[in-house]
C-alpha positions as CSV (number, residue, x, y, z in Angstrom):
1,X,-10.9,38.6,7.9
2,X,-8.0,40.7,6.0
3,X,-9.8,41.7,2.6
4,X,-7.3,40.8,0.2
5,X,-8.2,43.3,-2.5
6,X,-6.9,46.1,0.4
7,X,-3.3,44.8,-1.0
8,X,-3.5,44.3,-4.2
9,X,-0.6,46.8,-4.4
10,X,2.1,44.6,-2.8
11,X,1.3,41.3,-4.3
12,X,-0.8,39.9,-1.7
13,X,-3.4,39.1,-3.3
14,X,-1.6,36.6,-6.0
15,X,0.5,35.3,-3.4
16,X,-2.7,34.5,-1.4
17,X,-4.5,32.7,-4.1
18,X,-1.0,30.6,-4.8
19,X,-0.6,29.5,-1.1
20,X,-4.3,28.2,-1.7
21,X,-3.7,26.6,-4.6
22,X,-0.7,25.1,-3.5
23,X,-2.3,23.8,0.0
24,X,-5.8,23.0,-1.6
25,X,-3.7,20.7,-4.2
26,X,-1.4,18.9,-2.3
27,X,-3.9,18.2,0.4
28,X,-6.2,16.7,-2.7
29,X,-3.5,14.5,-4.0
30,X,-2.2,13.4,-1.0
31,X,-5.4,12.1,0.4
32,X,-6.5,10.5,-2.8
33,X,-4.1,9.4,-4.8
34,X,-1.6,8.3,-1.7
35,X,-3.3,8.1,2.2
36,X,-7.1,6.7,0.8
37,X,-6.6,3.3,1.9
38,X,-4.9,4.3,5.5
39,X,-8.4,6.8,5.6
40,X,-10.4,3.6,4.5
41,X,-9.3,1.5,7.2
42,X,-9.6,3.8,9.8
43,X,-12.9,4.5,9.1
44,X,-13.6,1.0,9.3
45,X,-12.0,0.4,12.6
46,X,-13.8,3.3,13.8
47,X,-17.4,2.3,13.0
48,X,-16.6,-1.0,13.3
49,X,-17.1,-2.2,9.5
50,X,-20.6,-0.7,9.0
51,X,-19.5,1.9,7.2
52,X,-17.2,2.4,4.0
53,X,-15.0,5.1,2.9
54,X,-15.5,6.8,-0.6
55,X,-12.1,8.4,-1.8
56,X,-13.4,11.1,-3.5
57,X,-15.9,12.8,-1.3
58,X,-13.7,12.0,1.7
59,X,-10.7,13.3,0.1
60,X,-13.0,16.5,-1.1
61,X,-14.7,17.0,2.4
62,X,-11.3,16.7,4.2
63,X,-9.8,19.3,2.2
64,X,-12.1,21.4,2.2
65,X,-12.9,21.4,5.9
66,X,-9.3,21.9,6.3
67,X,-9.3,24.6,4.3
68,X,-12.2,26.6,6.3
69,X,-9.9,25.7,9.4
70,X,-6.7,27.8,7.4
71,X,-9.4,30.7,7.0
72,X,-10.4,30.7,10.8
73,X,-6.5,30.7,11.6
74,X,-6.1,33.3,9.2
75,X,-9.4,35.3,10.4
76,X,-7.1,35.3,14.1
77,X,-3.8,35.6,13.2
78,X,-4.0,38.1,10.6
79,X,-0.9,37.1,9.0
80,X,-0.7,38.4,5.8
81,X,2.9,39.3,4.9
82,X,6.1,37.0,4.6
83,X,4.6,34.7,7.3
84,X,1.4,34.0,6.0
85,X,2.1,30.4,4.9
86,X,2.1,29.6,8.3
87,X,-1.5,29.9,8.8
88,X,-1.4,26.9,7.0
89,X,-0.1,25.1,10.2
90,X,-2.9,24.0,12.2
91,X,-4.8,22.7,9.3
92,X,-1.3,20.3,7.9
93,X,-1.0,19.7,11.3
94,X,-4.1,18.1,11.4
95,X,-3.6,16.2,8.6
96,X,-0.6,15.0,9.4
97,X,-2.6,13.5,12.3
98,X,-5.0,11.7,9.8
99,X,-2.2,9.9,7.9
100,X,0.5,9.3,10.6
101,X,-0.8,6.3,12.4
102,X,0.8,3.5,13.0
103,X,1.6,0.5,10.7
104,X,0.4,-2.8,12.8
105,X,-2.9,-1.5,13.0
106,X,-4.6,-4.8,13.6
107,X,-3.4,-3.8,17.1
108,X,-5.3,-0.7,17.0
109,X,-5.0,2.7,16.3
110,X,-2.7,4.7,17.2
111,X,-1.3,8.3,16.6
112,X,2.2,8.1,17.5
113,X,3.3,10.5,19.5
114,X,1.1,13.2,18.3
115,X,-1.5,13.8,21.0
116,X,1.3,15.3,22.9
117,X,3.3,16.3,20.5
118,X,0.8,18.6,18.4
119,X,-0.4,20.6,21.7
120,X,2.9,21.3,21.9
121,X,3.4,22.4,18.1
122,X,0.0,24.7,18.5
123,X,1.5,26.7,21.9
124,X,4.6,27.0,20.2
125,X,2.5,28.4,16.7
126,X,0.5,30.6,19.3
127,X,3.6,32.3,20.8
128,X,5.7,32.7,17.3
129,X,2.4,34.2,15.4
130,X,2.4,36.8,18.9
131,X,6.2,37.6,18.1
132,X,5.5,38.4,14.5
133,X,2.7,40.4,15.4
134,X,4.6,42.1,16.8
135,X,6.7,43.4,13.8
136,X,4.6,42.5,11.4
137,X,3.1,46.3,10.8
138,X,7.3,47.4,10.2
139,X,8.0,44.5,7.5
140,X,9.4,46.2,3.9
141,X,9.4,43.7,1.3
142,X,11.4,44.0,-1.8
143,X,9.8,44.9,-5.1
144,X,8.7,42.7,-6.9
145,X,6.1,42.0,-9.7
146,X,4.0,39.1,-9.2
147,X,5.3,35.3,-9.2
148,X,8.9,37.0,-8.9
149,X,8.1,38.8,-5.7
150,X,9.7,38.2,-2.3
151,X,6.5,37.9,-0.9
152,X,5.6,35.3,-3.1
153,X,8.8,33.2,-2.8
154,X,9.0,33.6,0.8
155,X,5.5,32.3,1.7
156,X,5.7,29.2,-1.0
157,X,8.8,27.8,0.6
158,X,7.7,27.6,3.9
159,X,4.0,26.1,2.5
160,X,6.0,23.5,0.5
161,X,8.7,23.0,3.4
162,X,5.5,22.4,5.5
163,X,4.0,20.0,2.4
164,X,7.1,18.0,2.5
165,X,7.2,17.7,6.3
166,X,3.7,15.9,5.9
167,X,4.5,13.7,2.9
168,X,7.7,12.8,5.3
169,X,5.9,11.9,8.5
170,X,2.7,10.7,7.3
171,X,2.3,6.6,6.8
172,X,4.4,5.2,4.3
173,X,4.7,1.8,4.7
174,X,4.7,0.5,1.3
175,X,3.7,-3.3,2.5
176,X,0.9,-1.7,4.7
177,X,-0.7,0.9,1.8
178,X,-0.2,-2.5,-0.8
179,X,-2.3,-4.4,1.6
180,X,-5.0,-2.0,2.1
181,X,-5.3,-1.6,-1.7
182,X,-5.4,-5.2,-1.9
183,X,-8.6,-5.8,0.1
184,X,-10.2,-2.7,-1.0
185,X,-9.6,-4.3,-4.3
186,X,-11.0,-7.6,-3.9
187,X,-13.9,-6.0,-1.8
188,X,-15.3,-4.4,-5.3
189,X,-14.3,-7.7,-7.3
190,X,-11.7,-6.0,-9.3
191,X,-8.7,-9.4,-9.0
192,X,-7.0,-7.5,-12.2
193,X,-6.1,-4.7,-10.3
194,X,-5.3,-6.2,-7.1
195,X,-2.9,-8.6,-8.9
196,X,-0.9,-5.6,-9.7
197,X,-0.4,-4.0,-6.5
198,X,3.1,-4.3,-5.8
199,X,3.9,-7.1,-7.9
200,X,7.3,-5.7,-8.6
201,X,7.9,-4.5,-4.9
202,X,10.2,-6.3,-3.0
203,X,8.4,-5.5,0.7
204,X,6.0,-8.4,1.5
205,X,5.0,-9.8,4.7
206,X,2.9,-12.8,5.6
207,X,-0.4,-10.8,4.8
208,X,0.6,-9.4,1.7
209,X,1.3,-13.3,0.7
210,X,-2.0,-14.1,1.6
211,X,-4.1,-11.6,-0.3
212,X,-2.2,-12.5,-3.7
213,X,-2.9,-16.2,-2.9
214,X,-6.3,-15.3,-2.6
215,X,-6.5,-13.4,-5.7
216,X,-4.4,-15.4,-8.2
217,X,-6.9,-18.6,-6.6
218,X,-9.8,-16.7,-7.8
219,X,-8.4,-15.8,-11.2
220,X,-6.9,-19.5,-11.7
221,X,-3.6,-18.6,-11.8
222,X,-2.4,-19.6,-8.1
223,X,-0.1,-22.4,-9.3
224,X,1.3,-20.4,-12.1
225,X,1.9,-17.4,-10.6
226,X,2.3,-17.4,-7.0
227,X,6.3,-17.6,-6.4
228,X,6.7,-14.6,-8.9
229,X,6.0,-12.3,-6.2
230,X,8.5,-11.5,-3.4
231,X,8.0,-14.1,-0.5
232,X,8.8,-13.9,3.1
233,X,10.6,-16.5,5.2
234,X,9.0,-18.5,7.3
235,X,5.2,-18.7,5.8
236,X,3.6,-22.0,6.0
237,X,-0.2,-21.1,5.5
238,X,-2.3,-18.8,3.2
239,X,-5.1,-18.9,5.7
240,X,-6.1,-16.1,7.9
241,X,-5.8,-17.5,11.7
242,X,-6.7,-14.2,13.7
243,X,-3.2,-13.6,15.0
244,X,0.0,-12.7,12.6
245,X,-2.2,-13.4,9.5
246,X,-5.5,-11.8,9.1
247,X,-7.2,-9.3,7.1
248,X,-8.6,-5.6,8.0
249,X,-10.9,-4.7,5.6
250,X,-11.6,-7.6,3.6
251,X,-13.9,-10.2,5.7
252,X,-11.5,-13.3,6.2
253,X,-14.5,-16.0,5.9
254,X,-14.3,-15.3,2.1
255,X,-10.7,-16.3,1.9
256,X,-11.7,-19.4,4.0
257,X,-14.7,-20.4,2.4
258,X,-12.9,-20.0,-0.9
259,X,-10.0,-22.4,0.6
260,X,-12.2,-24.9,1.4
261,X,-14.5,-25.3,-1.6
262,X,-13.0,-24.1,-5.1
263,X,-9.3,-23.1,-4.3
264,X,-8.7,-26.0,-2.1
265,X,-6.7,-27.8,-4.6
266,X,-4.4,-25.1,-5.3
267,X,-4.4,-24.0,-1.6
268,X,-2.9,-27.6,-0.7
269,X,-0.4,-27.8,-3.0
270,X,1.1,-24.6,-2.8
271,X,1.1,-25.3,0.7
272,X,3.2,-28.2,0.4
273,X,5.6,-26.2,-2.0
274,X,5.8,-23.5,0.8
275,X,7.1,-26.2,3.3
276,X,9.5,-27.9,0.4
277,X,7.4,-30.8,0.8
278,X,8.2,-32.0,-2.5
279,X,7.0,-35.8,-2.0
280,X,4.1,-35.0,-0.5
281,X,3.5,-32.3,-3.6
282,X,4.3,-35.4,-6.3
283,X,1.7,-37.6,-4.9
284,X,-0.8,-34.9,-4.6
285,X,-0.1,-33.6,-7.5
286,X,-0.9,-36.3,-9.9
287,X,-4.4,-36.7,-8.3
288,X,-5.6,-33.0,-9.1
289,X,-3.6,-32.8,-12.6
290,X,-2.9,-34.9,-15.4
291,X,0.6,-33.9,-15.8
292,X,1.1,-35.2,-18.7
293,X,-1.5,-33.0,-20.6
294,X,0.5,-29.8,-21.3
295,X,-1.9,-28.0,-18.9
296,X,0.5,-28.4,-15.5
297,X,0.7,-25.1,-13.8
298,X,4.1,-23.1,-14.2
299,X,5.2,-23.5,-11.0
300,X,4.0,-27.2,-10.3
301,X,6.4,-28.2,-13.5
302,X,9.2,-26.4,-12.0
303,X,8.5,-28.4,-8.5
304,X,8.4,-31.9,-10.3
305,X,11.4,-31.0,-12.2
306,X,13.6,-30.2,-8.8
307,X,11.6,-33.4,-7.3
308,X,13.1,-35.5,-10.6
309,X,16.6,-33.7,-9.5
310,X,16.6,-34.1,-5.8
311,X,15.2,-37.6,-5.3
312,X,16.9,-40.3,-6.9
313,X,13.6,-43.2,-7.0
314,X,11.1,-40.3,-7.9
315,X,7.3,-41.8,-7.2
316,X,5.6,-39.3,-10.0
317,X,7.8,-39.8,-14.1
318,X,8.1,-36.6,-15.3
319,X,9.9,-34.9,-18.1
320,X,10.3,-31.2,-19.2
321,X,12.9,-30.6,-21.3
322,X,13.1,-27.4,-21.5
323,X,12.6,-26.8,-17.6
324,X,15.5,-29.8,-17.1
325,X,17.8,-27.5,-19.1
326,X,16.8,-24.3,-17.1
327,X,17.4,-25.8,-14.1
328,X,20.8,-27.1,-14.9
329,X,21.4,-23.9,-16.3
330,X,20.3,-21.9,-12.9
331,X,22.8,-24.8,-10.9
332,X,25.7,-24.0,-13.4
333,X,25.2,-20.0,-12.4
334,X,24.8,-21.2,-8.2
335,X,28.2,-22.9,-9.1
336,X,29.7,-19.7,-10.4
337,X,30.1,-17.5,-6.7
338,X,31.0,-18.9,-3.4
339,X,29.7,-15.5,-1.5
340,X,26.1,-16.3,-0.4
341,X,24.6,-13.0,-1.0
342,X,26.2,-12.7,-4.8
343,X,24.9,-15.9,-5.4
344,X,21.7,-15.5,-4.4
345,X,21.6,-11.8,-6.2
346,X,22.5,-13.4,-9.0
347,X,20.2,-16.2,-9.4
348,X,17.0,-13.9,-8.6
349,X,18.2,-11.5,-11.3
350,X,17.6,-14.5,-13.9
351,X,15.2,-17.2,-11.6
352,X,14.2,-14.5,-9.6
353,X,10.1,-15.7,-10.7
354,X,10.5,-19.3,-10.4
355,X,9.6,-21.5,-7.2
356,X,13.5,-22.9,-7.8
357,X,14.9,-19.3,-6.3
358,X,12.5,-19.8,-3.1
359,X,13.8,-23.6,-2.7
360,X,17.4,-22.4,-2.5
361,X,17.2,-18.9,-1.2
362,X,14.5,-17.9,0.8
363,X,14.8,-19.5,4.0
């Protein structure tokens, strides 16, 4: 291996510690603060759910074993002037490999493109590292003292160019990392945290929908907080059914038991607010809650008040001031732009967190 105190002289041996450090901490970072849950479930696809991923030994094993692979390349290459950075290569390379699979991965894993595609990358490293070889012995670097050095500047680029190129191509489906988080979540017990995962994201899918159901039914607040998270079109059930709606970490029996036994109230009536079944919610409604009792879940006020409005010999009586005013209020803005797309930008911007905005708008 080159001995780095033979070129202490030219800056080497700072700009060989900096590559490190720059490699040794994005390669941390990036596994656990950003790619752990994509690392989780592929472990768990891979052993087949009998055995669990820990993000911080993982992310501290990977790194480091991706480190010895740098020093091996670096052992071979023996690039140790303006090119050096790129015997960073094979070991990015490889991570990139870790972290670019592909989203729908209750399909199965799958790497892309990149069991052809990084052969390719590696014959094409082998034949550039032979060409700078080459000259590499005639290379004159500008002076330079330390961090300001050519040598230095040269070799961070192309590491962070490199850096950037993984970050880029690596997973990052937001709907796919907030679901993994989710189960990994609920799988320790923590329904605080999972509650927050995304909650002012936009991206959802069916899924995503699920999981929160599940939480907020655990923590009591299905019913109250359900609709003030971004919903997808076309949802009817909650429910894992093993085909567009399942889970990948978290076992789905515990969703279904907890549908069936203490959620099931909540599960049904939501349900019938998914499907803008607003009579069949008014009769169900009154036999779980007392509605009159000041203890009626946000959104099932907000569903008997449109039910009052839509329906003109209502089954269920009852009366909300305040929500009544609201929802004339939301109608009045609805009134106020004939473009579909401005109204409904409009109205989420205010009722954006109420069940009225998926009534009207998400269909």
């Amino acid at each position: 291996m080159v001995s780095i105190n033979k070129r202490k002289s030219d800056g080497s041996a700072l700009m060989y510690i900096m590559c490190a450090l720059v490699f040794l901490g994005f390669t941390f970072c990036y596994l656990y603060f950003y790619q752990a849950d994509i690392l989780a479930v592929m472990q768990h696809i891979l052993s087949g759910g009998k055995t669990h991923y820990n993000t911080l030994i993982g992310a501290v094993l990977i790194t480091g074993t991706l480190w010895i692979v740098q020093l091996v390349v670096l052992s071979i290459t023996r690039l140790t002037k303006r090119f050096h950075a790129l015997t960073y290569l094979p070991s990015l390379l490889c991570l990139l490999m870790l972290t670019a699979i592909n989203t729908d991965v209750e399909n199965g894993l799958r790497m892309r493109h990149w069991l052809w595609i990084a052969p390719i990358i590696l014959v094409l490293f082998g034949v550039g590292v032979w060409m700078i070889r080459q000259q590499q012995a005639f290379e004159r670097m500008r002076p330079g003292l330390g961090m300001f050095s050519q040598l230095m500047w040269n070799n961070l680029l192309i590491l962070t160019a490199m850096c950037g190129l993984v970050a880029l191509i690596g997973n990052s489906n937001d709907v796919l990392h907030y679901r993994l988080r989710m189960e990994r979540d609920l799988m320790k017990g923590d329904v605080a945290h999972a509650l927050t995962v995304g909650d002012h994201a936009r991206a959802t899918d069916a899924n995503l929908m699920m999981l929160r159901a599940y939480a907020l039914a655990k923590n009591n607040q299905l019913g109250e907080r359900f609709f003030t998270y971004s919903q997808q079109p076309g949802v009817k059930s909650l429910l894992p059914n093993g085909d567009g709606q399942q889970t990948l970490i978290l076992p789905a029996v515990e969703i279904q038991r907890y549908a069936a036994s203490k959620g099931a109230d909540d599960y049904r009536l939501v349900h019938y607010l998914l499907v803008r079944d607003l009579k069949t919610f008014a009769r169900s409604v009154i036999k779980c809650y007392d509605v009159e009792s000041g203890t009626l879940p946000r959104h099932y006020q907000e569903a008997l008040v449109l039910y009052h409005h839509r329906f003109s010999d209502p089954a269920v009586n009852y009366e909300n001031a305040v929500l009544d005013a609201d929802y004339e209020d939301m109608q009045k803005l609805m009134h106020q732009y004939t473009d579909p797309k401005m109204r409904a930008a409009k109205v989420r911007d205010v009722y954006g967190n109420t069940y009225w905005y998926y009534y009207f708008f998400v269909k």
